[in-house]
KELUMMAR-447113 format. One record per residue (C-alpha): residue in one letter; x, y, z. Coordinates in Angstrom, 1 decimal, always signed. Last residue first. Layout:
<drenses>
residu:A, xx:X, yy:Y, zz:Z
...
</drenses>
This chain:
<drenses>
residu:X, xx:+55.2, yy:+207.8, zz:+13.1
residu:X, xx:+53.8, yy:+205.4, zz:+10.5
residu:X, xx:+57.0, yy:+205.3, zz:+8.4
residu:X, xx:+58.9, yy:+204.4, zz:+11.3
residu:X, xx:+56.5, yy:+201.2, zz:+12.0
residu:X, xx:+54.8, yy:+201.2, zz:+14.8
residu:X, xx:+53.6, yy:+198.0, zz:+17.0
residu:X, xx:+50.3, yy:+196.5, zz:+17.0
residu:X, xx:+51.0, yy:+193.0, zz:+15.1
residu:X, xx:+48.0, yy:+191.4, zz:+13.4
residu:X, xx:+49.8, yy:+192.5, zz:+10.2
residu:X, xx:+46.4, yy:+192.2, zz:+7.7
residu:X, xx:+45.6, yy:+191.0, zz:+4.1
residu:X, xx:+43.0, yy:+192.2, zz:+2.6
residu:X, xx:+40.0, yy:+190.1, zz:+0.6
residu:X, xx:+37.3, yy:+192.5, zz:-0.7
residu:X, xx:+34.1, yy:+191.5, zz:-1.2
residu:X, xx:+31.3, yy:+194.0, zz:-3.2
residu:X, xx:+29.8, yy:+191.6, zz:-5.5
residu:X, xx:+30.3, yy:+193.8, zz:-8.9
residu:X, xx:+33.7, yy:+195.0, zz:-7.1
residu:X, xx:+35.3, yy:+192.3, zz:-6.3
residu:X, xx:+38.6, yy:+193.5, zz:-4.9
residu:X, xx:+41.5, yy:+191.6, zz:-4.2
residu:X, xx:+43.9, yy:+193.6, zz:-1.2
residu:X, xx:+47.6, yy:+193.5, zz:-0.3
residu:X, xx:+48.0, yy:+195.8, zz:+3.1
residu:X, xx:+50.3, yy:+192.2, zz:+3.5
residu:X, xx:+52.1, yy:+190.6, zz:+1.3
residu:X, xx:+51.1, yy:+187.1, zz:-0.3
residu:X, xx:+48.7, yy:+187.6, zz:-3.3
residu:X, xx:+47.5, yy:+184.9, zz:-5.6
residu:X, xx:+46.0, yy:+186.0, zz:-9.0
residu:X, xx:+44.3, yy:+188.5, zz:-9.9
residu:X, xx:+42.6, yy:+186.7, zz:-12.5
residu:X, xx:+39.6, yy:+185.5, zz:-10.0
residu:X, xx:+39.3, yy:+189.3, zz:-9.2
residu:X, xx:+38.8, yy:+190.3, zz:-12.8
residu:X, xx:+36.2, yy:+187.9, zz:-13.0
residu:X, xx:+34.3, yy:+190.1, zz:-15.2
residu:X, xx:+30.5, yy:+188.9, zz:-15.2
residu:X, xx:+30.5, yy:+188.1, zz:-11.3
residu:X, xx:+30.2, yy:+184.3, zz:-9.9
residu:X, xx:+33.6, yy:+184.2, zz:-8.5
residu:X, xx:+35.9, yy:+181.4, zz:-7.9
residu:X, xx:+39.6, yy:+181.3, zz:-6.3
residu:X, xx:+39.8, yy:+184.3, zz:-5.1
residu:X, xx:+43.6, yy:+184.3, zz:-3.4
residu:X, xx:+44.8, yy:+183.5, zz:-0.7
residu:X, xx:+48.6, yy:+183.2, zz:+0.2
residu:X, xx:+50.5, yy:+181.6, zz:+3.5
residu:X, xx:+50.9, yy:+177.9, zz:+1.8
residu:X, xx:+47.3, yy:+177.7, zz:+0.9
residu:X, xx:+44.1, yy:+180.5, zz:+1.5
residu:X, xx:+41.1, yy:+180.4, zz:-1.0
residu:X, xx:+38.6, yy:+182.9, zz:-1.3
residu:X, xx:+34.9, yy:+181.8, zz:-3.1
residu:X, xx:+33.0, yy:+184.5, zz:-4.1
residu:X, xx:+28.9, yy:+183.9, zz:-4.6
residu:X, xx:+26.2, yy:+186.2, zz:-5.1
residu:X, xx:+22.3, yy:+185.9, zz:-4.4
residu:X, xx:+23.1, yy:+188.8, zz:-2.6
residu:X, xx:+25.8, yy:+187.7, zz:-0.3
residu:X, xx:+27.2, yy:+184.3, zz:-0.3
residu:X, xx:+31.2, yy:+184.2, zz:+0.6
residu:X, xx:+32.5, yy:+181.1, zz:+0.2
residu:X, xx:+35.6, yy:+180.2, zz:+2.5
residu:X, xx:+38.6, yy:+177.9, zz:+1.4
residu:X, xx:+40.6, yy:+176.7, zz:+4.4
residu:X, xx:+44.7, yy:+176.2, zz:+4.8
residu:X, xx:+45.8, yy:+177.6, zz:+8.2
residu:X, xx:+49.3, yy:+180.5, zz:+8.3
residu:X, xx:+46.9, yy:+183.2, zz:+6.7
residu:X, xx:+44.8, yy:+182.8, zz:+9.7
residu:X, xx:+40.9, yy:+183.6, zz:+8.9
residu:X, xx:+38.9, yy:+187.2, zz:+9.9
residu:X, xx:+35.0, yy:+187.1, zz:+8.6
residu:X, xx:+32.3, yy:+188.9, zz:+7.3
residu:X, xx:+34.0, yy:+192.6, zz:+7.5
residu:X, xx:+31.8, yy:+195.2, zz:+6.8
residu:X, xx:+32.5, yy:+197.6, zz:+3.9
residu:X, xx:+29.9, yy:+196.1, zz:+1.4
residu:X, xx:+31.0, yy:+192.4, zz:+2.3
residu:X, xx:+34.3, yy:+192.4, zz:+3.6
residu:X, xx:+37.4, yy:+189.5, zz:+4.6
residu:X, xx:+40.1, yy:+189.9, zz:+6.5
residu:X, xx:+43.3, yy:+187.2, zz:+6.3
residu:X, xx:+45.3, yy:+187.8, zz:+9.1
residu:X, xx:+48.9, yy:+186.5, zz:+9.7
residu:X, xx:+50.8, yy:+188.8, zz:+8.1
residu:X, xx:+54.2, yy:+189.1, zz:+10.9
residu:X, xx:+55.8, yy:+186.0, zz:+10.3
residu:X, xx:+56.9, yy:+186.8, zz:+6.5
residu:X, xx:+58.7, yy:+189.9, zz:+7.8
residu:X, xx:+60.7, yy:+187.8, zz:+10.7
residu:X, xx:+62.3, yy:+185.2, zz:+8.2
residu:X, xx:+63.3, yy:+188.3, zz:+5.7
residu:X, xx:+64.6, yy:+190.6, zz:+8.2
residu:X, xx:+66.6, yy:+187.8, zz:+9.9
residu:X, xx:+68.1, yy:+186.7, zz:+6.5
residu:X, xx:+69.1, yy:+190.2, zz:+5.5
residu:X, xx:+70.9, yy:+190.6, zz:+8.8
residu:X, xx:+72.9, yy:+187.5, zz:+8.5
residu:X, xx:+73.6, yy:+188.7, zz:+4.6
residu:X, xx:+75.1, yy:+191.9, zz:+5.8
residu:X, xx:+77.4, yy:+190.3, zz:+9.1
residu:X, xx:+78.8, yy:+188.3, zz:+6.2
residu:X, xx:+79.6, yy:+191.2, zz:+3.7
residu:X, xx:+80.4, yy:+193.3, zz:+6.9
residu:X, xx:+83.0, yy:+190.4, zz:+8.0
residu:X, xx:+84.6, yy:+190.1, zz:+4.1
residu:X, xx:+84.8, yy:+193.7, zz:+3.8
residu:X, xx:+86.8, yy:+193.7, zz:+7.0
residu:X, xx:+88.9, yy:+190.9, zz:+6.1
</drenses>
């Protein structure tokens, strides 16, 4: 019985951690040459184009992930990147300069951070 009630009491716990984690990212920041250009909700839909440079990057956010959806660089490596969904998770284009991070918009401390 007592194995039974920690088992329980364990995947309650789990649960909670895992609903409240995906609340906190809810900032989508994007840069152009180190200055951020814009800051969108990761919780709305919207696709944003970046023009800088006679370059253009377009980011795409759906269902709580972005991701580069177009760019106009030689490599696309940051079109095959792929979606990205956890946050201090960054795309980087680095022959247009944009990066796309994603961002806790809460304040507090972690444990690691203290």
């Amino acid at each position: 019985m007592i194995i039974a009630a920690i088992l329980v009491i364990s995947l309650l716990l789990g649960v909670v951690f895992l609903l409240d984690s995906g609340q906190e990212m809810s900032t989508v920041e994007i840069s152009v040459n180190g200055e951020m250009c814009a800051q969108l909700d990761l919780n709305e839909d919207a696709v944003y184009t970046v023009s800088e440079n006679g370059h253009n990057n377009v980011i795409e956010i759906s269902g709580g992930k972005v991701r580069m959806r177009s760019a106009d660089c030689s490599d696309e490596i940051c079109v095959g990147q792929g979606w990205i969904d956890s946050q201090g998770e960054t795309i980087v284009c680095l022959p247009n300069r944009v990066t796309v991070t994603l961002k806790n918009t809460d304040t507090q401390i972690d444990a690691v951070a203290q």
